[in-house]
C-alpha positions as CSV (number, residue, x, y, z in Angstrom):
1,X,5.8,-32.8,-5.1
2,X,7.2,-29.4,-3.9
3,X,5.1,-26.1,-5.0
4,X,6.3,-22.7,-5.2
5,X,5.5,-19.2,-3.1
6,X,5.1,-16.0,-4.8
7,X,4.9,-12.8,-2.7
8,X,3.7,-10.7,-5.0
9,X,3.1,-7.1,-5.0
10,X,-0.3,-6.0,-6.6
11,X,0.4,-2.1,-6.3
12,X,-2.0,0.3,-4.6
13,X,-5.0,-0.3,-6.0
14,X,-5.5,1.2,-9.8
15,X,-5.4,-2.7,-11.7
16,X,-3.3,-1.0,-14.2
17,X,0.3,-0.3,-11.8
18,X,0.4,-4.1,-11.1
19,X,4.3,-4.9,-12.3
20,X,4.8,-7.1,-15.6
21,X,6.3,-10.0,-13.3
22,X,3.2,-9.8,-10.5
23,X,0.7,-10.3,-13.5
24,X,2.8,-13.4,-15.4
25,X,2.8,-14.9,-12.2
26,X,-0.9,-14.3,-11.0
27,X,-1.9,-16.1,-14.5
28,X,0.0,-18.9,-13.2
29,X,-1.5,-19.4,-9.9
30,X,-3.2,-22.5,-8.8
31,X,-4.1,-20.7,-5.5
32,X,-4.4,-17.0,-4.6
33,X,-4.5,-15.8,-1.1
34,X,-5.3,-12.0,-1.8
35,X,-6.0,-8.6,0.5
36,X,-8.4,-5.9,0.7
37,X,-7.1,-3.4,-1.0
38,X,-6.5,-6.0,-4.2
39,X,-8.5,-4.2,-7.1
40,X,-11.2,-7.3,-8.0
41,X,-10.2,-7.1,-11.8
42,X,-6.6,-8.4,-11.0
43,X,-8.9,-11.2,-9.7
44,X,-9.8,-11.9,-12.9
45,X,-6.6,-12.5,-14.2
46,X,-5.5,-15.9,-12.4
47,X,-6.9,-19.0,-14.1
48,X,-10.4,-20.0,-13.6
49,X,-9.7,-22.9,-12.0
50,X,-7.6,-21.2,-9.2
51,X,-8.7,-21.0,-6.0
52,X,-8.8,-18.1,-4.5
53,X,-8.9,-16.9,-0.6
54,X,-9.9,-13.6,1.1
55,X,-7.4,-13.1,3.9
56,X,-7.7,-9.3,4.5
57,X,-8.2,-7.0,7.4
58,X,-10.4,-3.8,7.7
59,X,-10.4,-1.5,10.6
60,X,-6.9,-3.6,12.3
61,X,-9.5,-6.4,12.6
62,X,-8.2,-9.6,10.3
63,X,-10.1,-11.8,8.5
64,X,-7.8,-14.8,9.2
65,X,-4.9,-14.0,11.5
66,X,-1.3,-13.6,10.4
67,X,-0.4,-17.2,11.7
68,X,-3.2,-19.1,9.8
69,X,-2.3,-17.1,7.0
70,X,1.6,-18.2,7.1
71,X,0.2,-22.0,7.5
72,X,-1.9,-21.4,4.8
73,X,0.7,-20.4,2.3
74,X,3.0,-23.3,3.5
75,X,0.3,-25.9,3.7
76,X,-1.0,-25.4,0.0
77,X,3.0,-25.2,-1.2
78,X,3.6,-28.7,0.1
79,X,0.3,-29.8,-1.6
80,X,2.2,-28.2,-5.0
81,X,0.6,-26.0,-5.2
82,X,1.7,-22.0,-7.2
83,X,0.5,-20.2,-4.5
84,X,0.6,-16.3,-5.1
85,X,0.3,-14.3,-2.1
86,X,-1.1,-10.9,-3.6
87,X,-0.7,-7.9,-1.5
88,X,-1.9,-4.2,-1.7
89,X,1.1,-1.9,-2.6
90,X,4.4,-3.6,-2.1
91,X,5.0,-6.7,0.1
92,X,8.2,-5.4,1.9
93,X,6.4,-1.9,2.8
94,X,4.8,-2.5,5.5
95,X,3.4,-5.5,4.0
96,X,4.1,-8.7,6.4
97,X,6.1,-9.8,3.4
98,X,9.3,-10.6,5.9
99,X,7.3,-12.1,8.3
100,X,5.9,-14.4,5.6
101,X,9.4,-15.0,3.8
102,X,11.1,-16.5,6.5
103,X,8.0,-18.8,7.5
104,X,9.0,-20.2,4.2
105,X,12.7,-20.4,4.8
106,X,11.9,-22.0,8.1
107,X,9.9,-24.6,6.1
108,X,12.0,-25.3,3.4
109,X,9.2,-24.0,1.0
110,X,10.4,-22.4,-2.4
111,X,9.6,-18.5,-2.9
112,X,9.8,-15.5,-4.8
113,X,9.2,-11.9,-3.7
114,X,7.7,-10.0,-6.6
115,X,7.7,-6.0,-5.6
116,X,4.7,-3.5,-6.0
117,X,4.7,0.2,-6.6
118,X,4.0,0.9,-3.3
119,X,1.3,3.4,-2.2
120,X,3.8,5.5,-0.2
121,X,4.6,6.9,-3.5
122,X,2.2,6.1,-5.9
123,X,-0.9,7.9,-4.0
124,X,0.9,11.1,-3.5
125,X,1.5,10.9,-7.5
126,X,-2.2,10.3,-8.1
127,X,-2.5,13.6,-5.8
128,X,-0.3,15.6,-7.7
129,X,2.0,15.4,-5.0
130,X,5.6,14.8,-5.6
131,X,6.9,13.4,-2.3
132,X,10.8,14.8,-3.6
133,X,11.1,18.1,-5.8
134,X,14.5,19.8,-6.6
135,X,12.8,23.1,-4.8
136,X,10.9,22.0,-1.8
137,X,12.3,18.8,-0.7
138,X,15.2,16.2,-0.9
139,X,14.0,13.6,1.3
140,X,11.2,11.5,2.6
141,X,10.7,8.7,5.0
142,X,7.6,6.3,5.2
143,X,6.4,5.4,8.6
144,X,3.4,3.4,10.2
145,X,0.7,5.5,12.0
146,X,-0.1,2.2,13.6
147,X,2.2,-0.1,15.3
148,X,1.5,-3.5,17.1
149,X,-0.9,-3.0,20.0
150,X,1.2,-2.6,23.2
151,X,5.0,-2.6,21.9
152,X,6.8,-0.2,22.3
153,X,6.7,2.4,19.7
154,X,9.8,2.4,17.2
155,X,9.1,5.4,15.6
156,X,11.9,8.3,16.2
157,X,10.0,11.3,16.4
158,X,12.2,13.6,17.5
159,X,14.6,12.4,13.9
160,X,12.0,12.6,11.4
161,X,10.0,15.8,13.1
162,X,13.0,18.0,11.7
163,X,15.4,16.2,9.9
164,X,12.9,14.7,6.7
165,X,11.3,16.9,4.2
166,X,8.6,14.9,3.1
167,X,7.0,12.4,5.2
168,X,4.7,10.0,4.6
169,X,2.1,8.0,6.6
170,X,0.6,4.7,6.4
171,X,-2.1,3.1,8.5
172,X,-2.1,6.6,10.5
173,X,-5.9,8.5,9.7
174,X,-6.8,6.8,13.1
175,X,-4.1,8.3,15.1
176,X,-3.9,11.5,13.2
177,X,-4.5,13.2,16.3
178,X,-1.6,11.4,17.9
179,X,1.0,12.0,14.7
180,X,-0.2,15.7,14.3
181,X,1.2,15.9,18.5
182,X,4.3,14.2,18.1
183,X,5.7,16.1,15.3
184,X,4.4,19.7,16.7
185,X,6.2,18.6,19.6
186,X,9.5,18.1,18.3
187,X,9.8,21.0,16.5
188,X,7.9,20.9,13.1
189,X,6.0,23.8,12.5
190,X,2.5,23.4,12.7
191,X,2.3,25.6,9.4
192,X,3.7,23.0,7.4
193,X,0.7,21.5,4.6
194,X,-0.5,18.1,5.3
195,X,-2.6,16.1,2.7
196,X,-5.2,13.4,3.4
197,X,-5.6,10.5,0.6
198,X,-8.6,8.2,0.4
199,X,-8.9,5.2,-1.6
200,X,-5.7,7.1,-3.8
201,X,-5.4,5.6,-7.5
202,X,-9.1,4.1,-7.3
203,X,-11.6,6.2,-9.3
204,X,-13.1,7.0,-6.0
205,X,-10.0,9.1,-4.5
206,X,-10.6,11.9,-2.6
207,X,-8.1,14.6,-1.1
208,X,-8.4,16.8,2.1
209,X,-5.7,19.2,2.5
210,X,-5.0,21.2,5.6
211,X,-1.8,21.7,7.7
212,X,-0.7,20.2,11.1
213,X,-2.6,23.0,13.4
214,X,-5.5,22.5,11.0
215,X,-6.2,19.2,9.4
216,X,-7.3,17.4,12.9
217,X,-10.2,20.0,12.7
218,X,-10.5,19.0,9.0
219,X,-10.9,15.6,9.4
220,X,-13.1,15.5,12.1
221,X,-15.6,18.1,10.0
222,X,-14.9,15.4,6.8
223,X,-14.1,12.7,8.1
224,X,-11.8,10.0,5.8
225,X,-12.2,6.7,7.2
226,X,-9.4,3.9,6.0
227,X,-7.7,3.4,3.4
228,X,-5.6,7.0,3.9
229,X,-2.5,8.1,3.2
230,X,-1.2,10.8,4.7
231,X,1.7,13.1,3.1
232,X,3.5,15.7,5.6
233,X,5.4,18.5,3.6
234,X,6.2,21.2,1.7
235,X,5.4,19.1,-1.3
236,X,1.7,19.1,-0.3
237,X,1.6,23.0,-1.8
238,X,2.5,21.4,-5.4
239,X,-0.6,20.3,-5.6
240,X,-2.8,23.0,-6.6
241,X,-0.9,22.8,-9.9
242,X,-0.6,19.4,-10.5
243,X,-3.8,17.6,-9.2
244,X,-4.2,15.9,-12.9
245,X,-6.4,12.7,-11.6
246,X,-9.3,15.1,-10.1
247,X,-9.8,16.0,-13.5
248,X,-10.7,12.3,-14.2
249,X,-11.4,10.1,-11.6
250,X,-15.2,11.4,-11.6
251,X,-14.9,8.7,-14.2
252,X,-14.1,5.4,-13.3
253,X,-11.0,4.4,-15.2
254,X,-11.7,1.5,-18.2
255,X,-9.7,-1.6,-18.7
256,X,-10.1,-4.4,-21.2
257,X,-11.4,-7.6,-19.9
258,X,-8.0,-9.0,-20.0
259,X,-4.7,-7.4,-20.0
260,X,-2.6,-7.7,-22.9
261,X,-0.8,-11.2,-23.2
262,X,2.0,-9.4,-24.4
263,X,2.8,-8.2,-21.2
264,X,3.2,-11.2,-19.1
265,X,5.7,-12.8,-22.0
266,X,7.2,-9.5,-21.2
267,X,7.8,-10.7,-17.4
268,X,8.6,-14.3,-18.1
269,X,12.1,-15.7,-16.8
């Protein structure tokens, strides 16, 4: 007996921005390997009887390494197992998703890659940050803040100082210091507005906002340890008028115990 592979996306964190598709398939599971940034409730939502694995990182430090985590998910398949692989934001954003995927094509396992609203957009939007807008900015690029320990870094600088509008960080609060440098250095200006995102879409969110000859100085005052997203931009100024979740997320946003069954009938197919 063969089992099945689901990549799933679980968004960035609010329980609520998980996709139709991810939650049909999460009620199906038979085993869950999940991340840290996986809100618990979604927990909740796989059977009972499913068993379910922590296989996060904090800090760049993993919980199980990346390789014991690819066994994992093709060990349990070949057992029959539904296995759902439920990762923060969207599994092809910085995710490990490809790396996973073709361990599975190398093994002849069955899968399906379920996508997630990723946080590169859906934090700036819990921000009131808009990373595109007809006035301030037609483009945006995502990139890592923090690349594989001693490989050479992939990240064109000298392109996306000057040629994207709106850029957007992941994995970066550590380096801050570092990506603040590299973009002064090529020619952005270091009066451009920079926002700092904790824990965005989670009812404990919090925002600094600065720009690039600031916000080092900022962060070190208050600092923002991980999970941040950082948002390089013009946009950043839209905020003062449109920072609609500060006027709620003092209060922890309410779910019912289960999500409507509706929905998942919605996803099957």
């Amino acid at each position: 007996m063969r089992g099945k592979v689901y990549l799933v996306g679980a968004g960035p964190g609010d329980p609520g921005l998980i996709t139709v598709r991810g939650l049909n398939v999460l009620r199906q599971a038979t085993v869950v390997l999940y991340d840290r940034l996986v809100h618990p409730q979604l927990l909740q939502e796989a059977p009972r009887e499913a068993k379910r694995l922590y296989v996060g990182k904090e800090g760049g430090a993993h919980c199980v390494p990346q390789h014991q985590i690819n066994q994992l998910l093709v060990t349990y398949a070949r057992r029959g197992e539904t296995v759902v692989r439920l990762k923060g934001g969207d599994p092809f954003v910085f995710g490990r998703g490809g790396e996973e995927a073709e361990v599975l094509v190398a093994a002849g396992i069955p899968f399906e890659i379920i996508p997630g609203v990723s946080s590169a957009v859906a934090v700036p939007a819990y921000a009131g940050i808009p990373v595109t807008h007809r006035k301030l900015a037609s483009s945006f690029a995502v990139i890592t803040g923090h690349e594989e320990n001693g490989k050479e870094t992939t990240v064109n600088w000298a392109g996306l100082a000057t040629a994207v509008d709106t850029l957007v960080v992941l994995m970066g609060v550590n380096n801050l210091p570092h990506v603040v440098s590299k973009l002064v250095r090529h020619g952005r200006s270091p009066h451009t507005p920079v926002a700092l995102v904790r824990w965005g879409t989670f009812s404990e969110q919090e925002t600094l906002v600065g720009t690039l000859d600031t916000i080092v100085e900022k962060a070190t005052l208050h600092p923002l340890p991980p999970p941040v997203v950082i948002i390089i931009g013009e946009v950043v100024t839209m905020r003062e008028r449109l920072h609609w979740f500060d006027e709620i997320h003092a209060i922890p946003p309410t779910y019912p115990e289960a999500l409507p069954s509706s929905l998942a009938r919605m996803g099957e197919g």
